[in-house]
N, C-alpha and C positions, 0 to 999 in steps of 0.2 A: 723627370716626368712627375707631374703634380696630379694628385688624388684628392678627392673631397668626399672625406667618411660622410661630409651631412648628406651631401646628395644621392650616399647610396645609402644612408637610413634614412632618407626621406623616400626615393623610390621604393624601398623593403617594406614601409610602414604602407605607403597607396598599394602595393600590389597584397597584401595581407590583407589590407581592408578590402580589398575589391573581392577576394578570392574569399573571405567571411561573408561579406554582403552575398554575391552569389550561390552561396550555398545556402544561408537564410532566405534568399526570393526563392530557392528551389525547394525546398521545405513549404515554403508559406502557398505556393502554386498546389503542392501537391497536397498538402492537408487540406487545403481550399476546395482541391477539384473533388476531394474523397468526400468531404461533406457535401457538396452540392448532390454530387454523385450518389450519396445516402437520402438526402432530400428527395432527389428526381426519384430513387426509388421506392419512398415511406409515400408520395406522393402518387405516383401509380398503384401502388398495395391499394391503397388506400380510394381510390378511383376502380378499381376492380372490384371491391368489397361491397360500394353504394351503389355500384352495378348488379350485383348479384342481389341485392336488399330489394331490389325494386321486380325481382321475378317473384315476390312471394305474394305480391297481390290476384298474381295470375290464374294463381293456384286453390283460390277461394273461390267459395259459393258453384255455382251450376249455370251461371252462365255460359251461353256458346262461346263467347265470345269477347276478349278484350282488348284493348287498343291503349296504347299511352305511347307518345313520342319524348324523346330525351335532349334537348339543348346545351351545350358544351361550349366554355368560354375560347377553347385553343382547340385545333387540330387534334384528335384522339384517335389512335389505333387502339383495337379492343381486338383481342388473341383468342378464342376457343377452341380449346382444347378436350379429347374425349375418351374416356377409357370404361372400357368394359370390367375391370378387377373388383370384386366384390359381389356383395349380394346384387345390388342395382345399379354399377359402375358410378363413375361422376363424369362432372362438366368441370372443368379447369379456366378459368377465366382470368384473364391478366391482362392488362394494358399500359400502352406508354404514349405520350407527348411528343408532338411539334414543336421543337426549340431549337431557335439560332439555326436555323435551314436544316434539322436536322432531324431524325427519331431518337428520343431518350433511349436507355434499355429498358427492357418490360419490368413490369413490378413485378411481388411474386407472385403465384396463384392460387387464386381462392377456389378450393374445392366445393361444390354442389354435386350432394349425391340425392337430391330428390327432386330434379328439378330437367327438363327434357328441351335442349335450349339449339334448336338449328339456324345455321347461318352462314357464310363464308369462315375461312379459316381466320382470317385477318379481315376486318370491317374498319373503314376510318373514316372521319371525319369529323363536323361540328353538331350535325344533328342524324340522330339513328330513331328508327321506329320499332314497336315491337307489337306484334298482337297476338292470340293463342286461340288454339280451336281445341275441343276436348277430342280424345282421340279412344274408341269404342272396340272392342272387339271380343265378343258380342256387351260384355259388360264396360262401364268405364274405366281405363287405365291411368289415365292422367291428363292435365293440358299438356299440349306440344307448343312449345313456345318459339316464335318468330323472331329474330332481331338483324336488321337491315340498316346500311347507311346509304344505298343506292337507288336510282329512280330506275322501275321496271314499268314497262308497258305489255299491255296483254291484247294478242289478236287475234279474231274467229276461235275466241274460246268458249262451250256452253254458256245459256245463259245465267244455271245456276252457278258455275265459277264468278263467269263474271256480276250478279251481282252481288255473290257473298264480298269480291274482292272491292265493289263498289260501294257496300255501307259501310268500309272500314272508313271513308272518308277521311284517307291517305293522301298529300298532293302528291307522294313519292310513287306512288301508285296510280297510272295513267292506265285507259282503257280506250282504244281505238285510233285514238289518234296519237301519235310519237311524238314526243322533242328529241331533239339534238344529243345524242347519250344517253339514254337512256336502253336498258338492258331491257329486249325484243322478248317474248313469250308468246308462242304460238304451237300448233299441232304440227307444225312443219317446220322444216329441215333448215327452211333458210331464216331461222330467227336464233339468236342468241342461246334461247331455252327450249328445246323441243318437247315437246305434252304429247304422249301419244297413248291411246285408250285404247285397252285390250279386252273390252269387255266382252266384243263381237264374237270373241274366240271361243266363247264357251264358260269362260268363268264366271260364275255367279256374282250378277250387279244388282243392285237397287235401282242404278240409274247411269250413263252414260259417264265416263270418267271418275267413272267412282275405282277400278285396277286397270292400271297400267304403269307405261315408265316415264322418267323426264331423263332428257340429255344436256350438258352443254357442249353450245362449241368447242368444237379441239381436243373433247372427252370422247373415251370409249367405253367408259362404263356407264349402264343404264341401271339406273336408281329406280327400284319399283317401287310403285305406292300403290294405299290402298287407304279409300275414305279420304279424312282431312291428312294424311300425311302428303297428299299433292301440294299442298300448300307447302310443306316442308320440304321437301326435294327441290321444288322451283328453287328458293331462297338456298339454297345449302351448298357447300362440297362435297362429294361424293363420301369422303373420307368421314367429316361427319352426320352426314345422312348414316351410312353404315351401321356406323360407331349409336348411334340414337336409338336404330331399328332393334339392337340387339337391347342395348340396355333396357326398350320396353318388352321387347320380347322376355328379360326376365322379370319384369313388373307383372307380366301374364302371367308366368310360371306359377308367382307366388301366390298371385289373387284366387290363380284357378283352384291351388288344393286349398286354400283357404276357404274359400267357397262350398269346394268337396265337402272340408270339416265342419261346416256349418251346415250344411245340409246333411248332414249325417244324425246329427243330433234331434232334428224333426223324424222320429221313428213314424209315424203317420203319415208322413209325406213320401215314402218311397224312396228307392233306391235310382232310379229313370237315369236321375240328372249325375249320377255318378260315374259311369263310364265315358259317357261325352266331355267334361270335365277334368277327365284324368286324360283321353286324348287331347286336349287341348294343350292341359301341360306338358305333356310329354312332347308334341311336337312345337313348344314354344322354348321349351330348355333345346331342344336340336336345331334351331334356328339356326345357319350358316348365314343368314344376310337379306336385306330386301324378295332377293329372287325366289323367297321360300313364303313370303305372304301369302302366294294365291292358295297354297295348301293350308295355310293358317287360317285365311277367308272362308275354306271351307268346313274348318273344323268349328270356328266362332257360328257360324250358321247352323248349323248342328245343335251346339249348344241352345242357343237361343230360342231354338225351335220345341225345345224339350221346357226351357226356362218358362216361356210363354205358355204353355201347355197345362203348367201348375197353378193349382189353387191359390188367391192372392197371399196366404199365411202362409204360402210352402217356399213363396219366392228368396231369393237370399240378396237380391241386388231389386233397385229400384229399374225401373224400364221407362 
């Protein structure tokens, strides 16, 4: 029986080589995938962060009202996220990319703790819109800021809704007449977002949908508003609708003894605006959630009413 050492150090040397080459494509695959993998994520951080850059315009001057739309080269999910922990809680914001049929992972998230940002938990797309209404009670609190990648359509809604919702001169925002997907908003049940005004009931309004609650399909939780937060509730999750209410509920806490402190200092001006004031706060640090507004609505009315009552030197907030 004949043997041929070459042929089995020649087969010994291809199967070494194959079984080195192998382990080098699997090494180079995998440092390969980790960096893109690092990329995909410094690349969403990084897309979260010039998202959050652009709520800071929002937040200026004393405009009612601002609007800016966003255009994006690729597919983009945008994540908000909402916590109450701290003086003023934050917004958590992070987003990830359409690539290769697929969602990247999320970037990391950029914390915003001054900043009141309602929307879907998850928004995607190539183009999102954003607009913000100041949000009052009885003094101003803050902008409540908008951010949207879906077309909504609005029916037999006042005509102050509808045309504050008409000069934002939004295409994404339809009024009367529907397209094809577009997400329904109406006072009744059979529309996607149900608007239903409570004002009838006895709680103090200015004006017709100024408290009550919105619904969506398929939910059982009713989101209460009050003033411009109707605008917020339509556009939002329930979750962070909640999550917002509270966080400006402790934006009131603070302003109001803040207030208190400054009005304590005009010895000439009285004492009047100091207990209203202090119930304010007190019932805006006990906030459980939306459902505690209309009590809040009445304590801001109160306030106000004392506020306006004062001498123009005595006031502590602009009207």
């Amino acid at each position: 029986m004949n043997t041929d050492k070459r042929g089995f150090e020649f087969s010994f040397a291809w199967l070494f080589a194959i079984i080195v080459g192998a382990v080098i494509l699997f090494l180079a695959l995998y440092f390969s995938t980790g960096i893109i993998r690092g990329t995909s994520y410094q690349r969403d951080t990084e897309i979260a962060k010039e998202l959050t850059l652009l709520f800071d315009p929002f937040a200026t001057g004393f405009a009612e009202t601002k609007i800016d739309t966003i255009t994006l080269p690729v597919e983009t999910r945008v994540l908000n996220a909402c916590s109450t922990k701290g003086v003023f809680g934050s917004q958590l914001i992070s987003s990830s990319q359409h690539s290769l049929g697929k969602w990247s992972e999320p970037g990391g998230e950029i914390a915003v703790n001054n900043r009141y940002v309602f929307s879907r938990e998850i928004e995607d797309g190539k183009k999102f819109f954003l607009f913000s209404k100041n949000f009052e009670m009885p003094f101003k609190a803050s902008e409540i800021i908008i951010l949207s990648s879906g077309k909504y359509c609005f029916k037999n809604m006042p005509d102050h809704v509808e045309d504050a919702l008409r000069n934002l001169n939004l295409e994404d925002i339809e009024i009367g007449n529907c397209s094809f997907g577009s997400v329904t908003v109406c006072p009744s049940s059979g529309c996607d977002v149900q608007v239903a005004d409570l004002c009838r009931t006895g709680i103090f309004c200015e004006r017709e949908y100024n408290y009550g609650y919105v619904m969506r399909k398929g939910s059982t939780k009713k989101m209460y508003y009050s003033g411009n937060l109707l605008y917020s509730a339509i556009f939002s999750d329930p979750d962070i609708y909640e999550c917002n209410v509270k966080r400006l509920a402790q934006k009131i806490t603070e302003l109001s003894k803040l207030y208190r402190d400054q009005n304590a200092f005009n010895d000439f001006c009285g004492t009047t605006l100091e207990a209203p004031l202090l119930q304010l706060a007190q019932n805006a640090q006990s906030l459980r959630g939306s459902v505690d507004l209309a009590s809040l609505l009445d304590d801001a009315r109160a306030v106000r009413e004392v506020h306006d009552g004062l001498q123009e030197d005595c006031r502590v907030w602009a009207r």
